[in-house]
Structure formats: C-alpha cells, structure tokens
C-alpha positions as CSV (number, residue, x, y, z in Angstrom):
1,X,-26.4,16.9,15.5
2,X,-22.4,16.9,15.4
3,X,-22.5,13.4,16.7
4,X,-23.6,11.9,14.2
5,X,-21.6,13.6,11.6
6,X,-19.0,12.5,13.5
7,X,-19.8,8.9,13.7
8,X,-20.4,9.4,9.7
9,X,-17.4,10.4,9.1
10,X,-15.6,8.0,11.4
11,X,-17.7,5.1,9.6
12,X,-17.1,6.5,6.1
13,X,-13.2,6.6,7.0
14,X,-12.9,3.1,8.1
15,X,-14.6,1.7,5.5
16,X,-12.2,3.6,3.0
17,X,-9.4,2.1,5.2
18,X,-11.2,-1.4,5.0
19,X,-11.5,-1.2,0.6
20,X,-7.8,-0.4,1.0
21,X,-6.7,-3.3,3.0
22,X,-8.4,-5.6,0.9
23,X,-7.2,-3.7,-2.8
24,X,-3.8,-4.3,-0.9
25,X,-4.8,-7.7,-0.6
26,X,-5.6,-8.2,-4.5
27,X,-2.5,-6.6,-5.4
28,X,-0.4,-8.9,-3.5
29,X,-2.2,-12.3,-4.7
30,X,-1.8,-10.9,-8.3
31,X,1.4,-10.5,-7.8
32,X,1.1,-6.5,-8.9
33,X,4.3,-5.9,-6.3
34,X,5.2,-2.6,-7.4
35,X,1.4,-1.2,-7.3
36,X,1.0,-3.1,-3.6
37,X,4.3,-1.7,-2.8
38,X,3.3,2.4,-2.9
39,X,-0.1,0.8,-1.4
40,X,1.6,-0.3,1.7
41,X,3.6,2.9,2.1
42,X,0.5,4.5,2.6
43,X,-1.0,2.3,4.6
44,X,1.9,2.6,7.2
45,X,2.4,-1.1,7.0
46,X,6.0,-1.4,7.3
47,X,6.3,-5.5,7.3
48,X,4.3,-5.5,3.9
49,X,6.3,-3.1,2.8
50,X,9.3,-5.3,3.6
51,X,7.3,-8.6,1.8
52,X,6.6,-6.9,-1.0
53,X,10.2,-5.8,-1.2
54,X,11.7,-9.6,-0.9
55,X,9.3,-10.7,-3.6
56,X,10.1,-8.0,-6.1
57,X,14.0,-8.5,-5.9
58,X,12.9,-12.2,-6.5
59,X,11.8,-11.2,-9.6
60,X,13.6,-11.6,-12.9
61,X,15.2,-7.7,-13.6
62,X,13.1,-7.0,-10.2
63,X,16.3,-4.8,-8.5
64,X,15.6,-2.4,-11.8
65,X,12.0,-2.2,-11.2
66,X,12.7,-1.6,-7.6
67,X,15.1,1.0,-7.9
68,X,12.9,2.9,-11.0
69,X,9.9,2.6,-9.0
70,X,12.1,4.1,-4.9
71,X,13.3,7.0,-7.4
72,X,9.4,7.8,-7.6
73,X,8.3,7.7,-4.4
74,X,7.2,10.8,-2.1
75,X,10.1,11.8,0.1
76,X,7.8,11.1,3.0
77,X,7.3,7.5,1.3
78,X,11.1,6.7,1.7
C-alpha cells in the first residue's frame, strides 16, 4: 500500500528533522557556535542563525572565526 509508505516516509523525515533540532540544541548549550551555526542554515532558522551570530562575534578573535567559517559556506547558505 502507498499509504503507508507514505506515512513511513513522512514519519522517518520528521523524526530526522526532530534529532536535528535537538543536535542544534546541544550545539548551542556547548557553546559549539560555529558547528550550530551551518546547523541553523540548514534548518532555515533564520533568528538562530542571527543568535548564533551575536554570540560568536562575542567571542574572543570570534569576527575571524566568523569570517573563515561565511567564506565556507554553500552559496545557497549565504
């Protein structure tokens, strides 16, 4: 049945979603900013991204590491 493949699928996706979310999550309480950061991009979560951006440049040298880590984004990413 194609329904239930479906459904599957659907579940299998959301749960993938749900790991990320909560990896994310980690990333920020460790205070891993520049992992979290391409973690957000691809999450499409725009005020995290802008979070996670404040707290790097916080950061002793954290402009550097910002900057080395924009220059190796995806195009897309930026």
């Amino acid at each position: 049945d194609v329904t239930e493949i479906e459904e599957k699928e659907a579940q299998a996706k959301q749960e993938e979603q749900i790991m990320k979310e909560q990896e994310l999550s980690n990333l920020l309480h460790e205070k891993r900013y520049l992992k979290a950061l391409g973690l957000a991009i691809s999450l499409d979560r725009p005020h995290t991204v802008l979070t996670v951006v404040k707290a790097i440049l916080k950061e002793p040298e954290g402009r550097r590491h910002l900057e080395e880590n924009i220059v190796r984004l995806r195009k897309d990413q930026k």
